[in-house]
C-alpha positions as CSV (number, residue, x, y, z in Angstrom):
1,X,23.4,-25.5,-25.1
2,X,23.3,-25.8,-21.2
3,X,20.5,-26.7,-19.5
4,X,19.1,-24.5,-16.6
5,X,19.6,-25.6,-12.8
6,X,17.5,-28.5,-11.5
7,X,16.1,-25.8,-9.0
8,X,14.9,-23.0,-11.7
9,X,13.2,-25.6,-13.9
10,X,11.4,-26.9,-10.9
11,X,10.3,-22.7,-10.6
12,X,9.8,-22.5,-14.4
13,X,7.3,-25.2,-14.5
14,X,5.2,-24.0,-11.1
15,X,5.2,-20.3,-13.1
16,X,3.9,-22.0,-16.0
17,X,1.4,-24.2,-14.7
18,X,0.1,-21.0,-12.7
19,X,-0.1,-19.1,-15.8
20,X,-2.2,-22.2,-17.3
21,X,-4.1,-22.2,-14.0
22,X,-4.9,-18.0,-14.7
23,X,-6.1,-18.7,-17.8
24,X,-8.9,-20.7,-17.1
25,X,-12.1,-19.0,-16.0
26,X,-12.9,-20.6,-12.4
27,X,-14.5,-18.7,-9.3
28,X,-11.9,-17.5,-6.5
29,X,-12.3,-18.4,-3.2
30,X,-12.3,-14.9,-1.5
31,X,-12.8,-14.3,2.6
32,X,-13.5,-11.1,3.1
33,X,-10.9,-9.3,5.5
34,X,-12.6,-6.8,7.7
35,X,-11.0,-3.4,7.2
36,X,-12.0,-0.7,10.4
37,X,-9.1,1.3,11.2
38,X,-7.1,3.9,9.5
39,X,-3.7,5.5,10.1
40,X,-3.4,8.6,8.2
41,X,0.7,10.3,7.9
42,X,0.7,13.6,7.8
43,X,3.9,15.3,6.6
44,X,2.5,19.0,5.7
45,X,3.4,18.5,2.3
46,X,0.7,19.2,-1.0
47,X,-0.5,16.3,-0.8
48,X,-1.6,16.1,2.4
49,X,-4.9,16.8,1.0
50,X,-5.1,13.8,-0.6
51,X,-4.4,12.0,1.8
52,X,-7.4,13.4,3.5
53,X,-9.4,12.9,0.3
54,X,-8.5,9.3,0.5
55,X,-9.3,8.7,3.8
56,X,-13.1,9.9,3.5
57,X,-13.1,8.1,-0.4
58,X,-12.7,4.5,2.4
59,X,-15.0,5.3,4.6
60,X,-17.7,2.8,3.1
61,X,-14.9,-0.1,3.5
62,X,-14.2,0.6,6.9
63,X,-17.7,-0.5,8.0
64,X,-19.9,0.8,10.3
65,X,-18.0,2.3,12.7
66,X,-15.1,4.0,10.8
67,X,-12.2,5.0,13.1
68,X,-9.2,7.4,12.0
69,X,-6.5,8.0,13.6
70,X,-3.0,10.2,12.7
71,X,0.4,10.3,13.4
72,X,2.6,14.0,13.2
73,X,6.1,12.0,12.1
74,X,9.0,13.7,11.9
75,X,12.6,13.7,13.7
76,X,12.3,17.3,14.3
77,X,9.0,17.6,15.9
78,X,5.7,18.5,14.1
79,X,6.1,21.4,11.5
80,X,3.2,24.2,11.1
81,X,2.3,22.3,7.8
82,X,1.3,19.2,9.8
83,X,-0.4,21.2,12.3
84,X,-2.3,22.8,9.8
85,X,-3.3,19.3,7.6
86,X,-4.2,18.1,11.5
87,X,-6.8,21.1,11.6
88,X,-8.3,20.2,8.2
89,X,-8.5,16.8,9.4
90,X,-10.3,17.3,12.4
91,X,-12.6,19.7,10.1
92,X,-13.2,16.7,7.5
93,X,-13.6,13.8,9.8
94,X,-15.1,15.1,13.0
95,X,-16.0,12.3,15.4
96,X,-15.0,9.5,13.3
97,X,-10.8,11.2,14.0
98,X,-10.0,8.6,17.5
99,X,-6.4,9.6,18.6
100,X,-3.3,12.0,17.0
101,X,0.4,10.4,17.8
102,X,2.5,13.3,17.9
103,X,6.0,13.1,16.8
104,X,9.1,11.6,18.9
105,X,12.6,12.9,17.4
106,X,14.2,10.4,18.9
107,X,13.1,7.6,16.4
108,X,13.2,7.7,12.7
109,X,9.8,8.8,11.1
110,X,9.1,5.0,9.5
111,X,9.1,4.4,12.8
112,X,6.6,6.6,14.1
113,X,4.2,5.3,11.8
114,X,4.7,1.8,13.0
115,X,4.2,2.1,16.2
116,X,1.7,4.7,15.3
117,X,-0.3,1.5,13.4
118,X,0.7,-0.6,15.8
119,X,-1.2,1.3,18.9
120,X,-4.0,2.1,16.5
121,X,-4.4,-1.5,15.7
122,X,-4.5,0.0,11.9
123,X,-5.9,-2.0,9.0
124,X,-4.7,0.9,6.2
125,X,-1.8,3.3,6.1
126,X,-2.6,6.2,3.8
127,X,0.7,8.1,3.4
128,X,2.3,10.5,1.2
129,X,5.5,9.5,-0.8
130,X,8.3,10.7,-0.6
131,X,7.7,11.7,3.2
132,X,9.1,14.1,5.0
133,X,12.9,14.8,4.3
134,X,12.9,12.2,1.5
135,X,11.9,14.7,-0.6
136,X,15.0,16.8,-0.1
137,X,17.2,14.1,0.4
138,X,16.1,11.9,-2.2
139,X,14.0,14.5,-5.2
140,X,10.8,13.4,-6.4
141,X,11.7,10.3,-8.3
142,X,12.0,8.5,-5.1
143,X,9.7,7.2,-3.0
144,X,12.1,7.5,-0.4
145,X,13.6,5.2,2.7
146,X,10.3,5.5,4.9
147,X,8.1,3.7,2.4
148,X,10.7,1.5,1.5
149,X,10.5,0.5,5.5
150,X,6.3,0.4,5.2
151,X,6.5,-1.6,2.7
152,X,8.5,-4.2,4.6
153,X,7.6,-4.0,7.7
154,X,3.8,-3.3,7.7
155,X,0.9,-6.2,6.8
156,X,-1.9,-4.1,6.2
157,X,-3.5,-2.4,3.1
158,X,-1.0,0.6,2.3
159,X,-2.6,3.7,0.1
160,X,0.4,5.6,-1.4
161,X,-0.2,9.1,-2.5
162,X,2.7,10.3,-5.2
163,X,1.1,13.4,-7.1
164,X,-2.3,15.6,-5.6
165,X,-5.0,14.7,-6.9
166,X,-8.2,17.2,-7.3
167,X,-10.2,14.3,-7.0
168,X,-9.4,11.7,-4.8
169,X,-11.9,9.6,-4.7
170,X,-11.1,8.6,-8.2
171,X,-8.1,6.9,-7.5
172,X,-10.3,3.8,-6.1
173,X,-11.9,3.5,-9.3
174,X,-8.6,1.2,-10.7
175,X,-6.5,-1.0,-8.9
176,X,-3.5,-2.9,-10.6
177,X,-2.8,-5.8,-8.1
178,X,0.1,-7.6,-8.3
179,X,0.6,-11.4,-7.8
180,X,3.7,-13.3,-6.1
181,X,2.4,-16.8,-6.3
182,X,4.4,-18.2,-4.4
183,X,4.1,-16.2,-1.5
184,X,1.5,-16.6,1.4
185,X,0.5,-12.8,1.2
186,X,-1.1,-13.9,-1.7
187,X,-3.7,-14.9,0.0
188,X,-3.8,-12.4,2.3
189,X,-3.7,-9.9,-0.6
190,X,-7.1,-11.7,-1.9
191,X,-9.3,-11.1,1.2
192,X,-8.5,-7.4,1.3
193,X,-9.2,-7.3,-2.3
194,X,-12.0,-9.4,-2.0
195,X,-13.6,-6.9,1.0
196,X,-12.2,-3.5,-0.9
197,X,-14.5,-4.9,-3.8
198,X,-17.3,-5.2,-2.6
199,X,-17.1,-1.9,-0.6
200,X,-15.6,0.8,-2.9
201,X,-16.7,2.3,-6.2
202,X,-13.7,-0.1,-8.0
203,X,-14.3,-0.3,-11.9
204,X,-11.5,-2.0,-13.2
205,X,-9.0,-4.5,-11.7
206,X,-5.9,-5.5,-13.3
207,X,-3.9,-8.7,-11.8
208,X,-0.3,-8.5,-13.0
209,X,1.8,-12.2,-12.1
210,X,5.1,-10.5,-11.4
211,X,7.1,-13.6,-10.2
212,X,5.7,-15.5,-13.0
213,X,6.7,-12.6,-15.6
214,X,10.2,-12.3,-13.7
215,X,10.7,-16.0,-14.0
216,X,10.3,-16.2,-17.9
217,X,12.0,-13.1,-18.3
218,X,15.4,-14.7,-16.4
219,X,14.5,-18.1,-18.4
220,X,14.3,-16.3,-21.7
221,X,18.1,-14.7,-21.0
222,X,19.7,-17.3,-19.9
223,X,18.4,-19.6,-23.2
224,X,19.7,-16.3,-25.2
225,X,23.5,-16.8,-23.3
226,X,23.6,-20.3,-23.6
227,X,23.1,-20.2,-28.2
């Protein structure tokens, strides 16, 4: 039998003294993070609608002075499906819709939407997945190259939209957060949960550890490969 690295044994026993630590029934310490601006990405597609649902379902978190704003991505220029979802959106939101980024084919559409979120000072992205082209490129199965970049690259609270939805309000009802322990965002993570709570019609929350489950996982093979 071999024993495992110095450094994954040090890991093994922070993931199990956080799993200990989860199981006891304590109060978390939650600051609430404000949440006032939303950047809604518009790609023309079905679900579009959705997205709009979504964005008036988070009204209530967004305080009292709710602010929208969208951005048209594409590397082609806007298409008459986005101009179309803009019209609804101006319908559905009315004074509360701030600005419209149009698109910019010189830059790739992920980066639209940061810069869009970046001017906008956004707290949420609401977008559609897979967006744009990644749909053709990619099929449905994906959720394509620009949320892969949103997900990297973008600090806020991102709302994904993968299938319509006839009711999209809903869709706040469960949330399934998932917990890196050992990363700062953590933390970060808690506030906005913390705020979301206490704003939105949420009725179940499920926490899932995924380093720690990802730790014992790789523990449990390696024990298997060294009998």
């Amino acid at each position: 039998m071999h024993l495992l690295p110095h450094k994954t044994n040090e890991l093994l026993d922070f993931s199990i003294h956080r799993f200990e630590q989860a199981l006891e029934t304590r109060p978390l310490a939650i600051n609430p993070a404000p949440h006032r601006q939303a950047l809604l990405a518009l790609d023309g597609s079905n679900q579009d609608p959705t997205v709009l649902g979504l964005a008036q379902a988070i009204i209530p978190a967004l305080g009292q002075d709710p602010k929208f704003e969208i951005v048209l991505a594409s590397e082609s220029g806007a298409s008459p499906g986005q101009r179309a979802s803009l019209d609804q959106a101006r319908t559905l939101l009315g004074s509360k819709l701030h600005g419209v980024h149009e698109s910019d084919p010189s830059m790739p559409a992920y980066r639209q939407i940061l810069e869009a979120a970046q001017k906008a000072d956004a707290d949420w992205i609401i977008v559609p997945a897979p967006f744009l082209r990644d749909l053709d490129e990619l099929g449905a199965d994906s959720v394509g190259t620009v949320l892969d970049m949103l997900l990297a690259r973008f600090a806020g609270t991102l709302l994904v939209v993968r299938v319509p939805q006839k009711t999209p309000g809903s869709l706040l009802h469960h949330w399934h957060w998932p917990l890196f322990p050992q990363q700062k965002s953590s933390a970060q993570s808690a506030d906005s949960i913390g705020a979301l709570l206490q704003t939105l019609p949420v009725k179940q929350l499920v926490l899932h550890p995924v380093a720690d489950a990802a730790l014992l996982r790789l523990a449990g093979q390696i024990s298997e490969q060294s009998q």
